[in-house]
N, C-alpha and C positions, 0 to 999 in steps of 0.2 A: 318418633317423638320429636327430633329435633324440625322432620318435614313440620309437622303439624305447629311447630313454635314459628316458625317462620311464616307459614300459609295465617298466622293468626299476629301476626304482626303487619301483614301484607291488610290483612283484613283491618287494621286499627288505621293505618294511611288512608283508605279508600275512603271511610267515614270519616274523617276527619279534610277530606278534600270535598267537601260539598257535595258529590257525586249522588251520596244517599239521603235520602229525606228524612228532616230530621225532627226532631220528637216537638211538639208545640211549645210543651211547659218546657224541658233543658233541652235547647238547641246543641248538636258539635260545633266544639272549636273548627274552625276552618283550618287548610290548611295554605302556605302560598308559595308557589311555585314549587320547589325542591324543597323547601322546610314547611315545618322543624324535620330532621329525617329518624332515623329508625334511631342511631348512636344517639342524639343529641337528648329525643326523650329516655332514653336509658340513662343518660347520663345526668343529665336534671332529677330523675327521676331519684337516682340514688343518693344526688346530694341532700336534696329534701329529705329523703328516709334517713339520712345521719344528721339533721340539723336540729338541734331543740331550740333554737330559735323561732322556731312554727309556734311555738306554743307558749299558753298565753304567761306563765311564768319563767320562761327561757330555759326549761331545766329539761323536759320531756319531749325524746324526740320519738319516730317510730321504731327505729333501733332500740330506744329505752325496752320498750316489751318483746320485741321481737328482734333479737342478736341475732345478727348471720355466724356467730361464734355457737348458736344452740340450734341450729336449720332454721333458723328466724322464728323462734319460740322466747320465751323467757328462759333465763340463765338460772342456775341453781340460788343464786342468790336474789333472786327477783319474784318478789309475792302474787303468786296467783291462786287468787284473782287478784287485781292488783289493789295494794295498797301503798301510802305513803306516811300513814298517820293520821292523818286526815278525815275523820270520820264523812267529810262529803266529799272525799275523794274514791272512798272504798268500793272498788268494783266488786260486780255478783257474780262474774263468768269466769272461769279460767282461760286462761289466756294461750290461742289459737296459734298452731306453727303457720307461718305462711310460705313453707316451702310445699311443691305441688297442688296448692290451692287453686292454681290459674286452670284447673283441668275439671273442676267443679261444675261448670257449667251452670244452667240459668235454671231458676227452679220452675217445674211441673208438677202440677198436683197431681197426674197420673203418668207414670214411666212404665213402657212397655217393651223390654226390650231380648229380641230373639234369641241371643246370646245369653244372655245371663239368668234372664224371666221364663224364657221358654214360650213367650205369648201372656204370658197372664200379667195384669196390672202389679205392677211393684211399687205402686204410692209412691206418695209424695219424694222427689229427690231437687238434688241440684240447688243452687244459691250460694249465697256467699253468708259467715255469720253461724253462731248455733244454730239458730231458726230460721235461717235461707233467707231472711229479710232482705237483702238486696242479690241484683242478679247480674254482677257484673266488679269485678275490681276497684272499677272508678266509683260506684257507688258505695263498696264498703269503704274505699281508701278516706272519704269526707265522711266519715262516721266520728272515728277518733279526733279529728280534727276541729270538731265541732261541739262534741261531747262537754261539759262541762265537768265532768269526774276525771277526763281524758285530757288532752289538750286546747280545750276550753276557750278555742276561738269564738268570739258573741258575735259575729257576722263575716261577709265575705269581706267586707271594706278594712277589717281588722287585721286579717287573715293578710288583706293585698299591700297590707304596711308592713306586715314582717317579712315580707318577701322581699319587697323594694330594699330593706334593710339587709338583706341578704346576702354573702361573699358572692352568687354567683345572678345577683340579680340584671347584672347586663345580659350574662347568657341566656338569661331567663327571657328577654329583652329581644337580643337577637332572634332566637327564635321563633318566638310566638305572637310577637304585634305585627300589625297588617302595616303594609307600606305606610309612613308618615304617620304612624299612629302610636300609643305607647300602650302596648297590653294589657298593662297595671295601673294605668287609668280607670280602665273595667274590671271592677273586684269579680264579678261575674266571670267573664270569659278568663279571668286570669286562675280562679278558680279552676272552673273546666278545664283550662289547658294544664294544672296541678296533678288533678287527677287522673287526665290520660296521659301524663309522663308516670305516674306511679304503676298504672297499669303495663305499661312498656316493661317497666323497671323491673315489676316482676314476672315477665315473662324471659328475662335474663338467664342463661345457662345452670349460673347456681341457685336458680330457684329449684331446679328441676334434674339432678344431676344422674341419678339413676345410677349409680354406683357405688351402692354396700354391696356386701358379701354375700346377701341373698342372693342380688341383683346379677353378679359375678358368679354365684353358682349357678343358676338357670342359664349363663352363657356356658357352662363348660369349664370356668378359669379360676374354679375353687370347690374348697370342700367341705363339708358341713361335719360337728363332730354327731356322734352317735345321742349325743343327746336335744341336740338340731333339730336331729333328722326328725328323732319321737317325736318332738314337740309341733314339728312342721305336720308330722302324720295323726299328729293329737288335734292340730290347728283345723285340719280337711275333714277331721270322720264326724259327721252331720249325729252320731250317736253318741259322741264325747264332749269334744269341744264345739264342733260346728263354726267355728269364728269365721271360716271362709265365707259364708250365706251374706255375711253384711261387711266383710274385709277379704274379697278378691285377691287369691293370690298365685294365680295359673295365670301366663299371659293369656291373651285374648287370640284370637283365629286369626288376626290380621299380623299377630306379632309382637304388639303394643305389652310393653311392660307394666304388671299388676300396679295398681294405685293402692291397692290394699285398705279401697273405700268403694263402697255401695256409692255415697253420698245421697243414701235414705236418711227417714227419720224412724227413730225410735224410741220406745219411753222406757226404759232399761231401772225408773226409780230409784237410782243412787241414792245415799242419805244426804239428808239436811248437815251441811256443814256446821260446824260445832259452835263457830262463830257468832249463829245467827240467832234468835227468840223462837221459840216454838214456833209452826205454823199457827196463825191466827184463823180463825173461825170463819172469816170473809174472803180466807184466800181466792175461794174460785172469782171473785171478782179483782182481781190484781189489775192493776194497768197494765201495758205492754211491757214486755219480758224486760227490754234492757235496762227496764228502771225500776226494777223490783225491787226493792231490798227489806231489809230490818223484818219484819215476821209477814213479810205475804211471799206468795209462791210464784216463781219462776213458771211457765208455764210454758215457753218455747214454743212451738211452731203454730199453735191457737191465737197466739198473742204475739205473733210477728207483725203485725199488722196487714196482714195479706185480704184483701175480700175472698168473702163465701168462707173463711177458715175459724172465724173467731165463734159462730157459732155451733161449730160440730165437735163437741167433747173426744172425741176419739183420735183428735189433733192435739187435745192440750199432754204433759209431761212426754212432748217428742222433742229429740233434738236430732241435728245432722248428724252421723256415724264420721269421725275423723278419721283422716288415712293413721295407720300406727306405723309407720316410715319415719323412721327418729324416733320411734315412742319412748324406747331404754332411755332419752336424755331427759326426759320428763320428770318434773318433779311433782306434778298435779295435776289427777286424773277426771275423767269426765267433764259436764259442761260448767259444773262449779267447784271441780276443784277438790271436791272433800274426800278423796282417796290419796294416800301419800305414798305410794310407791307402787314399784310394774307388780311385782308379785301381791299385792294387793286386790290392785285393778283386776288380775285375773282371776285371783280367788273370790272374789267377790263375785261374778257369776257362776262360778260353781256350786255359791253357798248362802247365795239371798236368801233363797225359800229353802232348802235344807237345816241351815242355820241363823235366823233371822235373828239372833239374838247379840251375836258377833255383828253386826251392820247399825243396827239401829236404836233407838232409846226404851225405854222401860215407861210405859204408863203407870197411874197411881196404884193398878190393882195387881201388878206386879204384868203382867203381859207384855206383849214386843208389839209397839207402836210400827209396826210395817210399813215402808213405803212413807215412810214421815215428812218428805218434803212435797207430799201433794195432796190433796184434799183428797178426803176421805168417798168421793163420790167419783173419783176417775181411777180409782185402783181397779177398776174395771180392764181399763187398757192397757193394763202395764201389760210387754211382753212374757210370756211364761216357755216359750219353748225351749228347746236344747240351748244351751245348756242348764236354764234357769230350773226346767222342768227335771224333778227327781228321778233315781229310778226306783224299781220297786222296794216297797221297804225304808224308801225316803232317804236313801241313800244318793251322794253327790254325784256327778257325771264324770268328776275328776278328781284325783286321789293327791295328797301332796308332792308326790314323784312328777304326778303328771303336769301341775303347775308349774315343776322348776322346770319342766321340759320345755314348756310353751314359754316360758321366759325364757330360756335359753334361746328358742329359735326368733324368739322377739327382737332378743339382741342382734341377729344377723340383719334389720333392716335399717343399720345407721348407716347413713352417708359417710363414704369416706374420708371425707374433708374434717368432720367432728366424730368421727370416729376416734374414741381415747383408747382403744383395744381392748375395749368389757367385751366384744363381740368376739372378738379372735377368744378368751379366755375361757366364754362363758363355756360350761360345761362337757366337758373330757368324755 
């Protein structure tokens, strides 16, 4: 893993030295002679992720949602999806760890791969975002920063004032303007050089640190209690739990430690958070997903704006499968959020469709409004397999013993660093 941080670090220099040809619409930063070097975008990199000066009311920086104190998630005190009060601030998505996100890759609408697939197409993966809408760090990193609900910079020229205003805006300076020239002149290129320090930033060691207790028992150099282990063996049996199929957690042949993410999509139909209006009648025409809100539907990877995607129904209620590495610190599940707890989350696919009444709302004629956060004409696609799918007699795939199991071994996938010891505790 750490070859692989470095050969992808090496690869961020080469394009940024003019070597590679670069895209028409966003040209690379160039680079000149010896800078900026590897430290220097790491290092800018992270002061801009603690600065809420970026933003356009000086309060929200990227540390606001994503604390390197929760694996760069929200903290238990921080609303996700986010909120401030604000009703035009109020985000639709829950809010993304961005620890081993750098391993995501670029999104394909057909993934085939020998290892895990066997040969057969594995749809849609890879991207950055619920819905893989951008394919690259640098492209999600200017999302928030642009965002008007988020840190609400109204253009790049605005954006290259609050920089110039910035503690470390000489360094910013040194680095990245071309001989006799001043960077931040060019709200453009000073932009792009922003975002490929961000990208740097998170290719940093503690984004990626691979060191819980899972991680430490698959070396040898720790032990799982008995009820770990059930949960780990509840986690792999494709007739119980089945979690592995879309969260990977066997290294790979090469050696490469689990990510414990397909980085597929799928449409799992969570419920509609409680927060929101009933779905509205017009849902299937929603705008693109990230500006969904108040009563239309979320529709993820249909509505990423990708070509050829928007109109094949069998794309819309899919979202990216997140790694569950740090899940235990989570305080809100899925892509919006509307599950409050791990043992929740996990019961919840035990007992969608066994128990649909515990999930979802009540229609006028007393029935269980199913699948309520998406039109009534794609509940076609929703996933039904293990563990969704009953067993005979309509009975669950997992029994309540068998949920604190898989929670228990859930807990073994916190990083050490924010490790508070629910992991070492959980289950005797």
């Amino acid at each position: 893993m750490r070859r692989a941080r470095a050969w992808a670090l090496a690869a961020l220099l080469a394009l940024v030295s003019g070597a590679a040809a670069a895209p028409a619409v966003e040209p690379a930063p160039r680079a000149y002679g010896g800078r900026p070097t590897v430290e220097q975008l790491t290092a800018l990199g992270r002061a801009m992720f603690d600065d809420p000066g970026l933003s356009a009311n000086g309060k929200m920086s990227c540390a606001s949602c994503h604390d390197p104190a929760a694996a760069f998630a929200p903290d238990a005190r921080t609303p996700s999806p986010f909120s401030d009060g604000d009703p035009a601030h109020a985000g639709t998505r829950a809010i993304p760890s961005l620890r081993y996100a750098q391993f995501a890759g670029r999104f394909a609408e057909h993934t085939i791969d020998d290892e895990e697939t066997h040969g057969v197409d594995g749809g849609p993966t890879g991207g950055f975002m619920w819905d893989g809408r951008a394919d690259t760090a640098r492209e999600q990193a200017l999302i928030p920063l642009f965002d008007e609900r988020e840190m609400a910079n109204a253009d790049a020229a605005s954006l290259a004032r609050r920089l110039a205003a910035a503690p470390y805006a000489a360094e910013f300076r040194r680095a990245f303007s071309a001989p006799g020239r001043d960077v931040l002149a060019d709200p453009q290129q000073a932009v792009r050089w922003m975002a490929l320090a961000f990208e740097v930033f998170e290719q940093a060691p503690e984004f990626a640190p691979f060191d819980s207790r899972y991680d430490r028992w698959l070396a040898g150099r720790a032990t799982l209690t008995p009820a770990q282990l059930r949960g780990l063996a509840l986690f792999r049996d494709p007739e119980r739990g089945n979690c592995d199929t879309c969260h990977p957690s066997r290294r790979s042949s090469s050696g490469r430690a689990p990510l414990f993410t397909d980085a597929g999509f799928i449409a799992v139909a969570v419920p509609r958070r409680a927060d929101l209006p009933p779905l509205a009648a017009s849902a299937a025409v929603a705008p693109v997903a990230s500006r969904a809100r108040g009563a239309e539907a979320d529709l993820g990877l249909c509505r990423s704006g990708r070509a050829g995607l928007t109109d094949d129904p069998s794309f819309c209620g899919r979202f990216r499968t997140p790694t569950l590495r740090n899940v235990a610190l989570r305080a809100s599940f899925f892509h919006n959020g509307a599950v409050h707890s791990l043992r929740d989350a996990v019961a919840f696919y035990a007992t969608r469709d066994t128990d649909p009444g515990r999930w979802y709302p009540r229609n006028a004629d007393g029935s269980v409004h199913a699948y309520d956060d998406l039109p009534a004409d794609l509940a076609a696609f929703v996933d039904r397999e293990v563990p969704f799918e009953p067993l005979p007699g309509g009975r669950p795939r997992l029994d309540d013993r068998d949920i604190d199991d898989i929670v228990a071994f859930l807990q073994t996938l916190t990083d050490a660093d924010v490790d508070t010891g629910i992991a070492a505790s959980a289950g005797r």
